[in-house]
C-alpha positions in Angstrom: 7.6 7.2 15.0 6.5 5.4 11.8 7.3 2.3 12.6 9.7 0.3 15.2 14.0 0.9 14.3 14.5 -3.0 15.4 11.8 -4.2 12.3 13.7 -2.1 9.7 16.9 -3.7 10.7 15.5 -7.3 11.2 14.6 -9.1 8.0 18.2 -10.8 8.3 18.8 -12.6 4.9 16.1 -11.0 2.9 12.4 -9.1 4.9 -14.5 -8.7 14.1 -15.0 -12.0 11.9 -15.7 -10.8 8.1 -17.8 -11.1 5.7 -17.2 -13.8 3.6 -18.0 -13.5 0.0 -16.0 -12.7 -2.7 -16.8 -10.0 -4.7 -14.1 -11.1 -7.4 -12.1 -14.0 -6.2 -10.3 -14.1 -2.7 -7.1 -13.5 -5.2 -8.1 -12.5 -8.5 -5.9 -13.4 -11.6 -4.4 -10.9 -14.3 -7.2 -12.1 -16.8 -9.9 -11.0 -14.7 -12.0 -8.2 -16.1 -11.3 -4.9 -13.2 -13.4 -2.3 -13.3 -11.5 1.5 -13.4 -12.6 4.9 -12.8 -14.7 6.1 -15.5 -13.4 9.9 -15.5 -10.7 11.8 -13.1 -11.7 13.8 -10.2 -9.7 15.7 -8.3 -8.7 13.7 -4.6 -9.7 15.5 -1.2 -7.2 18.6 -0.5 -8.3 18.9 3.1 -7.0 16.8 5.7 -9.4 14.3 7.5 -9.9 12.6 10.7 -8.4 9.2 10.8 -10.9 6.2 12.3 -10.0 2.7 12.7 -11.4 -0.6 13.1 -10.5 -4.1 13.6 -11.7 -7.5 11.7 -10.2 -11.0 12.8 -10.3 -12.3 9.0 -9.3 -16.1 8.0 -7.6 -17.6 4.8 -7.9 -21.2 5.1 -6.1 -21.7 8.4 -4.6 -18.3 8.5 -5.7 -15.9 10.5 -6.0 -12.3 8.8 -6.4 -9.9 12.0 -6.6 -6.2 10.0 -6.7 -3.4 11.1 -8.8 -0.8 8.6 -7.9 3.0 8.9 -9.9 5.2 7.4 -11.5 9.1 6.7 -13.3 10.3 9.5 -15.6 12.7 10.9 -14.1 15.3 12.8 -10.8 17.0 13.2 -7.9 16.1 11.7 -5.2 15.3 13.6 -4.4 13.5 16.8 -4.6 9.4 16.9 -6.9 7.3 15.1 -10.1 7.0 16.8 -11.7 3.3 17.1 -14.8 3.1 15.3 -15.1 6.6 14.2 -18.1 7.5 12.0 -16.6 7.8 8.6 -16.3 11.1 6.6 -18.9 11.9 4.2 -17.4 10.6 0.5 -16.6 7.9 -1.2 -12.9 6.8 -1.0 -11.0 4.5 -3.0 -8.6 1.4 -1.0 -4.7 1.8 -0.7 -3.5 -1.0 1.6 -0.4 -1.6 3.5 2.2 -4.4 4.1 4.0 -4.4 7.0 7.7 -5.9 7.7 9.4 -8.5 9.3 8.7 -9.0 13.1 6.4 -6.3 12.7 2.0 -5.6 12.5 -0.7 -3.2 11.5 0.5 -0.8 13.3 4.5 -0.4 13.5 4.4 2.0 10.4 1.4 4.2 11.3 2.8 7.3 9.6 2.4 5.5 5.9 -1.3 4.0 7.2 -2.5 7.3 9.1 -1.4 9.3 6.7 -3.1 7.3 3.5 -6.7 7.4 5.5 -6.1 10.9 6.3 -5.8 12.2 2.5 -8.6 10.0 1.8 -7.7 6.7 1.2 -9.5 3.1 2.9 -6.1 1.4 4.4 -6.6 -1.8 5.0 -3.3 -3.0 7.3 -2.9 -6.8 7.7 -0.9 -8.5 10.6 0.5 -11.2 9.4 0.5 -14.2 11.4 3.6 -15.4 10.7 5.2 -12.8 10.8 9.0 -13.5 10.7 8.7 -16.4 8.3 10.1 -15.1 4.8 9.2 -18.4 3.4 5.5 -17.1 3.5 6.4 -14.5 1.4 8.7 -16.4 -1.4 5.7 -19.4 -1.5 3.0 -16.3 -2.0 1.1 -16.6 1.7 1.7 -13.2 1.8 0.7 -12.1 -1.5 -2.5 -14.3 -1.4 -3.1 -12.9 1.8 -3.9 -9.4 1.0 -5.7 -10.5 -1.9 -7.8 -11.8 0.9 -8.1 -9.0 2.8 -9.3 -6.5 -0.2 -11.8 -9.1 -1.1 -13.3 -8.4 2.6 -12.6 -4.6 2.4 -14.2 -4.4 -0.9 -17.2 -6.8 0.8 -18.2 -4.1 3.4 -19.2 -1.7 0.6 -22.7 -4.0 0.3 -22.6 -5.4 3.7 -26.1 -3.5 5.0 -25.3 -1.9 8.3 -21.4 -1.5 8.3 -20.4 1.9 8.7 -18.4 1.3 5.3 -20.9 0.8 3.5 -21.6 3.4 0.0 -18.2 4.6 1.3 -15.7 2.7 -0.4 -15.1 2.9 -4.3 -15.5 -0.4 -5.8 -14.6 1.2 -9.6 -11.5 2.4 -9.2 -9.4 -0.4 -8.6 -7.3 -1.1 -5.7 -3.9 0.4 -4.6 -1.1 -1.8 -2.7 2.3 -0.7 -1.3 4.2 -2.1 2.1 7.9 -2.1 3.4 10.8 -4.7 3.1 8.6 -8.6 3.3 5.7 -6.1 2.6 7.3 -4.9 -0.3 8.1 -8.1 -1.6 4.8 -8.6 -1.2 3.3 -5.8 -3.0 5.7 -6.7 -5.8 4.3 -10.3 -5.5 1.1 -9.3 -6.7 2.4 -8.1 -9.9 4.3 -11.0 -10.6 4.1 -14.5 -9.2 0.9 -14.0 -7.4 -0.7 -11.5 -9.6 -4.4 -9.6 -8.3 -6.1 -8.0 -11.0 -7.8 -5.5 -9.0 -4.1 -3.8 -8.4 -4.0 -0.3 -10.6 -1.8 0.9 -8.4 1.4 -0.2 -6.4 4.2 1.5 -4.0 7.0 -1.5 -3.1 9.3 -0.1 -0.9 12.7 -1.7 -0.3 11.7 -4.8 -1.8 13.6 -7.7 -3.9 12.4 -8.7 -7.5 9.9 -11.3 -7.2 9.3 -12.7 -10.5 8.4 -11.9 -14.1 5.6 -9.6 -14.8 2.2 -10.6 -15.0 1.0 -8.1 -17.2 -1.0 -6.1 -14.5 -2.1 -2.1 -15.7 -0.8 -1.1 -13.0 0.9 2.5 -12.1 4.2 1.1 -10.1 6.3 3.4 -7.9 9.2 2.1 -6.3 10.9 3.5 -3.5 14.1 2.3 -1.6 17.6 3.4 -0.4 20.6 3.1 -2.7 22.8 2.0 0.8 20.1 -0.8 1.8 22.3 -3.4 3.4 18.8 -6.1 3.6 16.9 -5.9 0.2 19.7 -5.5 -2.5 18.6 -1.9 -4.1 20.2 -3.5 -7.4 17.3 -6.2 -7.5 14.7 -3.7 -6.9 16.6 -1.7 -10.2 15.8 -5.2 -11.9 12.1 -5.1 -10.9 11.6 -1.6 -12.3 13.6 -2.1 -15.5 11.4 -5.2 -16.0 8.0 -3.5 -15.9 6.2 -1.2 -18.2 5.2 2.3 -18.0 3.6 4.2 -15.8 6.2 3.6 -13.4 9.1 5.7 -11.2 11.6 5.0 -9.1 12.4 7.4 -6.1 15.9 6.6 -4.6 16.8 8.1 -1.3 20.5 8.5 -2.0 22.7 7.2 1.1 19.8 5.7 3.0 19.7 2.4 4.6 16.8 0.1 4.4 14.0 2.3 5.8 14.8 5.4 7.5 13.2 7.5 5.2 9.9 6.0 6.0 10.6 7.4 9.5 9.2 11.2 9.6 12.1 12.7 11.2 14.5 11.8 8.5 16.1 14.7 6.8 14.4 13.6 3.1 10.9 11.9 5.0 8.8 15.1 3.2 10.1 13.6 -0.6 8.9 9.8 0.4 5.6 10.9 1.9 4.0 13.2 -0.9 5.4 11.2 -3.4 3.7 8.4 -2.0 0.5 9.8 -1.2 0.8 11.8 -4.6 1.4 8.1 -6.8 -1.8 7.3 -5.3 -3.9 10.6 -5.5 -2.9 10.3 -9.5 -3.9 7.0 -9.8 -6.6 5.9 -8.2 -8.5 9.0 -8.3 -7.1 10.1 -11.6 -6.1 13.2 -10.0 -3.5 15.0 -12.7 -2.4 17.7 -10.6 -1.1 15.1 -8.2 0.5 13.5 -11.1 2.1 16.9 -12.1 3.7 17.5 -8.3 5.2 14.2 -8.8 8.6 15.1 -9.8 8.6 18.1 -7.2 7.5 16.0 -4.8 10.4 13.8 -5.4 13.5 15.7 -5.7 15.7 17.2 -3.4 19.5 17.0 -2.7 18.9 13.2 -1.1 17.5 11.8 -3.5 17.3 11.1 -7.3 14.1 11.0 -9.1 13.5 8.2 -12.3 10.3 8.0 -14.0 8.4 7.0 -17.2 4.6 7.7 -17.1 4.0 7.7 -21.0 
């Protein structure tokens, strides 16, 4: 199962001590200078090994426990295994939000499957976990720009395993589910991260005005969402620029298609992985799947990447 049924129903009205220095600011803002990829290159085809770890990270008074998922040696499938020496490469981040009630590990197909085509996934429990104050006051949002200032760390930290494995140039990639997606949209708006290229909100509300973030956006939510009104996250999209898509899963309620034996699953998880392929490692021929990736008889496909 991707993730628990009872945390896709229960938003209700809406839904190893780190390293710490800051290799761009614990939440960097839209005028910060990002670095990006110098040239495309085509993302791993094969599937890997997924390894994870944990980290008991702090904000202030708020404790960051994270989970990190990511390429490993050996073969692929099976469950993560803890501390896994990491596959040879060097792989770009992509991190996940989880939902109300819910932690790292509730949607493990979207965070097992992003480390096993190649992605770091960073997967944050957050500790307050049911309050969706924290997410319209930005906790949420300043959060994760936490924890991918302490991902990013471990690149230079001498004698983590991460280390020379994680791509520091290609920007980051952020996407999570319901008070995760809020979240995700919340750092292109109110609580904006500079470092985000790339961006999957799924079922989320419209948080706020742009920032004016280069990000490549991709939206996903069901059109018969009964907890995060599908016409707000229409707003959102309309209200950013391109590159950006919408995938609708027609007649679903607020997150069944994340679950992988939904009958339309296949269209949200290669688009997904797909959005993020394209842009963070510039690979075009996952850009040119996209709309193939996407359409079916469940679902309807929107997208503007000129």
């Amino acid at each position: 199962m991707s993730m628990r049924r009872r945390t896709l129903l229960g938003l209700g009205a809406a839904a190893a001590t780190g390293v710490g220095m800051s290799l761009l600011g614990s939440g960097a803002a839209a005028g910060t200078l990002t670095p990006r990829m110098s040239s495309p290159r085509q993302a791993p085809t094969a599937p890997f090994a997924v390894g994870v770890r944990q980290f008991n990270w702090y904000r202030g008074s708020r404790r960051l426990t994270t989970k990190i998922f990511y390429p490993a040696s050996g073969t692929a499938g099976g469950n993560p295994v803890p501390n896994a020496p990491v596959a040879g490469g060097v792989f770009p981040i992509a991190e996940w939000s989880h939902g109300m009630g819910c932690n790292a590990d509730c949607y493990s197909s979207q965070t097992h499957d992003l480390a096993s085509a190649g992605f770091i996934c960073p997967a944050p429990s957050f500790s307050d976990n049911t309050n969706i104050g924290s997410v319209y006051n930005g906790n949420w949002s300043k959060d994760v720009s936490e924890v991918i200032t302490r991902t990013l760390a471990l690149n230079n930290t001498a004698g983590d395993p991460l280390a020379g494995h994680i791509d520091t140039r290609a920007g980051v990639g952020v996407s999570g589910h319901s008070m995760g997606g809020m979240t995700t949209h919340g750092l292109l708006t109110a609580w904006p991260d500079n470092r985000v290229v790339a961006a999957v909100p799924v079922a989320c509300v419209d948080m706020g005005n742009p920032a004016g973030l280069h990000a490549k956006v991709l939206f996903i939510h069901g059109d018969r969402d009964q907890t995060c009104d599908y016409n707000s996250a229409r707003t959102a999209y309309a209200e950013l620029p391109s590159p950006k898509a919408f995938l609708t899963q027609v007649g679903a309620d607020h997150g069944q298609y994340l679950v992988p034996d939904y009958r339309y699953y296949a269209q949200t998880k290669n688009t997904f992985l797909d959005w993020f392929r394209w842009s963070l490692y510039g690979d075009t021929a996952a850009r040119d799947r996209l709309g193939s990736d996407a359409t079916s008889s469940g679902t309807s496909w929107q997208v503007a990447l000129g």
